[in-house]
N, C-alpha and C positions, 0 to 999 in steps of 0.2 A: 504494500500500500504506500502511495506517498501522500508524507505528512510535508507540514508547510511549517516553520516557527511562526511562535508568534507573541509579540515583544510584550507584554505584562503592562497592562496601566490603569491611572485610576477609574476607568468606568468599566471595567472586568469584576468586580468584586465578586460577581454573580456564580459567573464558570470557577473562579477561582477558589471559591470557598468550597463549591463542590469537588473537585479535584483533591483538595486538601483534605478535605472530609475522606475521601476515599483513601486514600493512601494513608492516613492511620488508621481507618478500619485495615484496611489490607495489611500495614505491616508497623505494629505497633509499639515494636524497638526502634524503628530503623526515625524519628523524626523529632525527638525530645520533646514531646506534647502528645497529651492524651485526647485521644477521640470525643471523650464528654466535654472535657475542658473546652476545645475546639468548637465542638457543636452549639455548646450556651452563649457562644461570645454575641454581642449586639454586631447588628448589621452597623454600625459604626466602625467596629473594631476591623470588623473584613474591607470596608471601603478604607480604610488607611493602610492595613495589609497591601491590598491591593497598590495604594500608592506607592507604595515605599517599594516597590520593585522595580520603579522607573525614576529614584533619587538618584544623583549624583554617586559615579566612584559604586554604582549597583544595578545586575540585570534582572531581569526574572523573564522567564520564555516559556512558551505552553507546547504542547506537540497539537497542532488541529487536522483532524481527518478529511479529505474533500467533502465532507457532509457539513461539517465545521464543528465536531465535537473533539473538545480538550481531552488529550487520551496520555496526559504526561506532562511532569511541570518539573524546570531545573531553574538554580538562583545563583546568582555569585553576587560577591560582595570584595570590596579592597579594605583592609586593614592593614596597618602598622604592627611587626615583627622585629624582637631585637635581634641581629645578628650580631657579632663575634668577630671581628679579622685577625686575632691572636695577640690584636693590643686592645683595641676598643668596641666598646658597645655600641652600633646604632639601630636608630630604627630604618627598616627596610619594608617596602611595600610589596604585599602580596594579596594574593586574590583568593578569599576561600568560596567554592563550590558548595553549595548547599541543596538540601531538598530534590534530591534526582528522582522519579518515579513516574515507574509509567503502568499505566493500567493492564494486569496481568495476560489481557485478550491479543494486546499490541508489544509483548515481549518479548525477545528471540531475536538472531541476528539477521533472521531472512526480513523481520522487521521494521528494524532499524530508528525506530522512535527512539531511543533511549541515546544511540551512537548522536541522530540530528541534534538533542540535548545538549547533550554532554560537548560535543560538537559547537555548539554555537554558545556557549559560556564559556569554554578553554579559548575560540575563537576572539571574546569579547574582552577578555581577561589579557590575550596577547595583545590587544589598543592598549593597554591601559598605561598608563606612562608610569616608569621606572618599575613595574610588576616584571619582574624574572619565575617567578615560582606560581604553583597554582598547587591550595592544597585541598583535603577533603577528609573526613572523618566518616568509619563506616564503622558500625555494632560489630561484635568478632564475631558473634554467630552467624553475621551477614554473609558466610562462603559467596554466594550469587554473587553480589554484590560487589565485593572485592575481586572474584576474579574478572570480573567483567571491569572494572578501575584497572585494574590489574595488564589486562589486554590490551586498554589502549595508551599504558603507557605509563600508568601512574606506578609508584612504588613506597614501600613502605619507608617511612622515615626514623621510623623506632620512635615516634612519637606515640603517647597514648594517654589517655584521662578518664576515669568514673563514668560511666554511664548516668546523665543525670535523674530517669528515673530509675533507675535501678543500681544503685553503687558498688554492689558486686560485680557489673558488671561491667566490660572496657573497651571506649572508643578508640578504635586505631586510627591513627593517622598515614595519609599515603601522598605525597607528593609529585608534581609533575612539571621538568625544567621546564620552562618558557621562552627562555635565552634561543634566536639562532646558532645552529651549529654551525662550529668551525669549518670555514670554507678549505679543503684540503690543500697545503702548502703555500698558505696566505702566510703563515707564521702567527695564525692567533689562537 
């Protein structure tokens, strides 16, 4: 099937809460917010949701079916990261990837909803000025999930942190250079 992107903004609220809604029904490790929680919130809450996917230094993109139904939503966002150059600390900008899911009908690689996602936020994330790195946190029980990060490129960073609803259990972290490769025998 071909899906189309399609850029997140404030008069989506509608498609997008439904989207959201489903994918913590469907998978309700994988997104740090509970289903009920989600579903009680005022339609206030969802139209600025909705906003906030088309601020600044932020994308939000939906997969749409030619019928025009939302069948998958990814997010990215820029924040500030300390790095390390073996004397000093600074802050470095990077892009974290959020929220990747696509409706279990439209999943598979003959597919490909999930690759245009992931695709056009890793895409959005290489504009972004001075971002080199693109990261993502996935549940460890999420196998799927990570191997599919996994395939197109990302890798583990040996980062990791608490699951916030569940503290036993742990967010991986997986990163993916952003940097152009060295042109061969340029000397860079």
């Amino acid at each position: 099937m071909a899906y189309r992107v399609h850029r997140i903004g404030p008069g989506d609220w509608e498609p997008y809460r439904e989207v959201r809604l489903a994918m913590l029904r469907d998978a309700p490790e994988a997104f740090g917010e509970r289903w009920a929680d989600a579903a009680a919130l005022p339609e206030a809450e969802w139209r600025d949701r909705a906003a906030r996917q088309s601020w600044p230094a932020t994308i939000g993109v939906a997969a749409v079916t030619p019928d025009g139904a939302w069948v998958g939503l990814a997010g990215g966002y820029v924040v500030s990261r300390l790095a390390y150059d073996g004397e000093f600390r600074t802050a470095v900008p990077v892009a974290k990837v959020v929220s990747v899911w696509v409706d279990p009908a439209h999943r598979g690689r003959a597919a490909g909803a999930a690759e245009l996602l992931l695709g056009a936020v890793t895409g959005w994330a290489r504009e972004q000025p001075g971002v080199g790195l693109a990261l993502l946190e996935v549940h460890e029980g999420n196998g799927r999930a990570r191997a599919f990060y996994e395939r197109l490129g990302y890798v583990p960073t040996g980062g990791e942190r608490p699951y916030p609803l569940d503290p036993t259990a742990r967010l991986l972290e997986l990163g993916l250079d952003l940097r152009p490769a060295p042109v061969p025998g340029s000397g860079a």
